[in-house]
N, C-alpha and C positions, 0 to 999 in steps of 0.2 A: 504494500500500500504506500503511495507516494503521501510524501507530506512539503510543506511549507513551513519553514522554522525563521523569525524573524530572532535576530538577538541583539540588543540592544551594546556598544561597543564606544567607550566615554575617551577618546583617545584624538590630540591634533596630530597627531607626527604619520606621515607615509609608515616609515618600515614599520612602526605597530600594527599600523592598520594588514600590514602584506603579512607578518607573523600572524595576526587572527585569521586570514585567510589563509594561511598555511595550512595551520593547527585546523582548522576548518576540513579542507581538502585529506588530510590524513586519517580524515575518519570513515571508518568502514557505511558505505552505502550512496556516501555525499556522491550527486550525478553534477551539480552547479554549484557556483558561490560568485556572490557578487554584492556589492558595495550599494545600498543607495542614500537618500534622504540630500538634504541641504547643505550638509558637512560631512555629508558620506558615514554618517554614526549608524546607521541600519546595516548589518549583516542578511542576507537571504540568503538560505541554503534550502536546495531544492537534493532530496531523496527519499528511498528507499529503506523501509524500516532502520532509520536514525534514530537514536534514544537522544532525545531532543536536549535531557540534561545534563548526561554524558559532555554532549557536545559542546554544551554550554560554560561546563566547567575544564573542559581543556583551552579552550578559547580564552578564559577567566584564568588558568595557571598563565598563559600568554601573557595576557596586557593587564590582569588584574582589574581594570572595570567592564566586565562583562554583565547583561542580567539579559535572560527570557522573557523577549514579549508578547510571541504569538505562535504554536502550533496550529496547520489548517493540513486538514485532509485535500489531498486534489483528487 
């Protein structure tokens, strides 16, 4: 079952931002990742049974302000 996992990512500098998408990418299932919002603080990762918390706290050992703001079924 795919999902839609938004994670909230409190960080100005580029390389933080590329290490949470790293750390992101390393995880078993992730198919996307990609950056949005105003300041680019919204993480999307788009997969396949993702344990959404998991993810969220390896992202979070990364850059340290990490938080979950939205799991969605696609």
């Amino acid at each position: 079952m795919k999902k839609k996992i938004v994670i909230n990512i409190q960080t100005k500098c580029e390389k933080c931002r590329t290490g949470a998408m790293k750390a992101a990418v390393k995880t078993s299932g992730v198919n996307s990742v990609k950056l949005q919002g105003e300041d680019k603080n919204q993480m999307v990762v788009i997969g396949e049974g993702v344990d959404a918390a998991a993810l969220t706290k390896s992202v979070r050992k990364k850059i340290k302000n990490a938080s979950l703001e939205m799991v969605q079924q696609l």
